[in-house]
Phi, psi and omega in degrees: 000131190225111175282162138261103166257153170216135156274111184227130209259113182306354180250026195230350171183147162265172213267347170273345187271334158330281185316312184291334169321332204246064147350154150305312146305333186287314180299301186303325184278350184265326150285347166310288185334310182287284205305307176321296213300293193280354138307310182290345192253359179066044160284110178301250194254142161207154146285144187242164177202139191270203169164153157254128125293114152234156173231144213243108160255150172226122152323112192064049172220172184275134177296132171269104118311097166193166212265125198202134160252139045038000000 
């Protein structure tokens, strides 16, 4: 499983403007990345799985979590 955390400060973006950060370009370099990653280590197949974290803080609340797969 290869993650994307993105922090997003309520009072400065929400957890969908996060998501939206992560382009299709962003997606292509992170799966470059990844397939590079298990070629160096000589992995044949493994299923892979992408995930976005974002996380949403408000002052004086419990930090908004979620979860979104590619």
């Amino acid at each position: 499983m290869f993650v994307e955390v993105a922090d997003a400060d309520g009072a400065r973006g929400s957890v969908g403007a996060v998501r939206g950060s992560v382009t299709a370009e962003k997606q292509h370099l992170v799966g470059r990345t990844a397939r590079r990653f298990l070629m160096e280590r000589h992995v044949k197949e493994c299923p892979v799985r992408f995930v976005v974290v974002a996380i949403e803080e408000f002052s004086g609340q419990a930090p908004m979590v979620q979860e979104e797969c590619f």
